[in-house]
N, C-alpha and C positions, 0 to 999 in steps of 0.2 A: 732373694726374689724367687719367685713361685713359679713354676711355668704354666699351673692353670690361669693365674693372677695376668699373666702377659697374655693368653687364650683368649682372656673374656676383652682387653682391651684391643685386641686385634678383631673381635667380632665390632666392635662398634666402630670401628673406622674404617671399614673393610668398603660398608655402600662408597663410602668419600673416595677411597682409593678408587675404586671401580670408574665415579664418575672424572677423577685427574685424568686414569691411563688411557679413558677413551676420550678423551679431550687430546691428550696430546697426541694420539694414535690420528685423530682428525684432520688437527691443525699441521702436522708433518708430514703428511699425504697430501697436503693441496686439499682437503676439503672443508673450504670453508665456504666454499660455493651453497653447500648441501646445507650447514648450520642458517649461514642466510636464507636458504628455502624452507625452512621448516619455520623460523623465526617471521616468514614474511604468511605462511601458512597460517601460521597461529594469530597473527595481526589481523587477516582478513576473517576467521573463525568467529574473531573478539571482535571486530569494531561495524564487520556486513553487516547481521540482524539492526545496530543502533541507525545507523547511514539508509537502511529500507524502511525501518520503521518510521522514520522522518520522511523520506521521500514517498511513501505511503500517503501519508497524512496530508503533504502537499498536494499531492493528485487529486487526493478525494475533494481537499477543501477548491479546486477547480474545479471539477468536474463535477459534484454535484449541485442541481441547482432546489432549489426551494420556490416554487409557487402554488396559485391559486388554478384549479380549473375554471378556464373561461364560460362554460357551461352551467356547472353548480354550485362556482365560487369555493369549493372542498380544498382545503389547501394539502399536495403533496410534494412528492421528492422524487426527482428524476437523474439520470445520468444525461449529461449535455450532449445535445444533438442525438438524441433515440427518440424510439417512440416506444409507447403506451397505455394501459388502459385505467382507466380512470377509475378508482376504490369505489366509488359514490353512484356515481351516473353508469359507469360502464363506455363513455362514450374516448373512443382512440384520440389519444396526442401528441402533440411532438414538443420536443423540447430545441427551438431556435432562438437565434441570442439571447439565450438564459430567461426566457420564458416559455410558457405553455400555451400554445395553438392548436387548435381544432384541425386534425388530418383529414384531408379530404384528397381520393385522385385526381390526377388531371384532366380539367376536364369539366371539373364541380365546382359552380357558381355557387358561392357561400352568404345567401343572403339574409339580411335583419332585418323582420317586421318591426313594421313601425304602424301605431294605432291611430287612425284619422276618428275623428267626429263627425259625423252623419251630419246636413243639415236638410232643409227641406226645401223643397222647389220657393213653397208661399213665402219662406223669408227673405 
């Protein structure tokens, strides 16, 4: 037997020892508290981003709404319960139970013409 031949097999086992004697260096001291932190660490590392990305996607698909301006008929996309301004017309909206309303202060009669026909006195 060689003793470079034994060298070269003691360098390849050497990481592996390293990670037994600091394993059992851990587990003999009582700290297995610390492997479960690091192992609850790495759990939330790995599974946060998938659990926000989902919970994301929930939010948005609440909260945003899709309709038509009452004004120019322009259909857009709002955030629920905000207000506005309208791509098309320019004119402010509000977004209530998941539709679009014409903003107006309090205070402002919001009235719709409506077109009559003339007639004349002779008929």
């Amino acid at each position: 037997m060689n003793f470079k031949n034994l060298q070269l097999d003691f360098e390849q086992v050497r990481p592996w020892l390293t990670l037994l004697i600091i394993a059992w260096i851990i587990t003999s001291l009582g700290l297995g508290w610390l492997v479960k932190s690091l192992l609850f660490i790495f759990g939330l590392i790995l599974f946060l981003p998938i659990v926000l990305f989902f919970g994301l996607r929930w939010w948005l698909s609440k909260s945003i709404i899709t309709d038509k301006c009452p004004m120019c008929g322009h259909e857009q996309t709002a955030l629920n319960n905000s207000q506005f301004q309208c791509m098309n017309c320019g004119e402010i909206l509000s977004v209530t139970n998941n539709h679009f309303q014409r903003f107006a202060p309090d205070g402002t009669i919001d009235v719709t013409a409506v077109e009559v026909q003339a007639k004349s006195l002779e008929d």
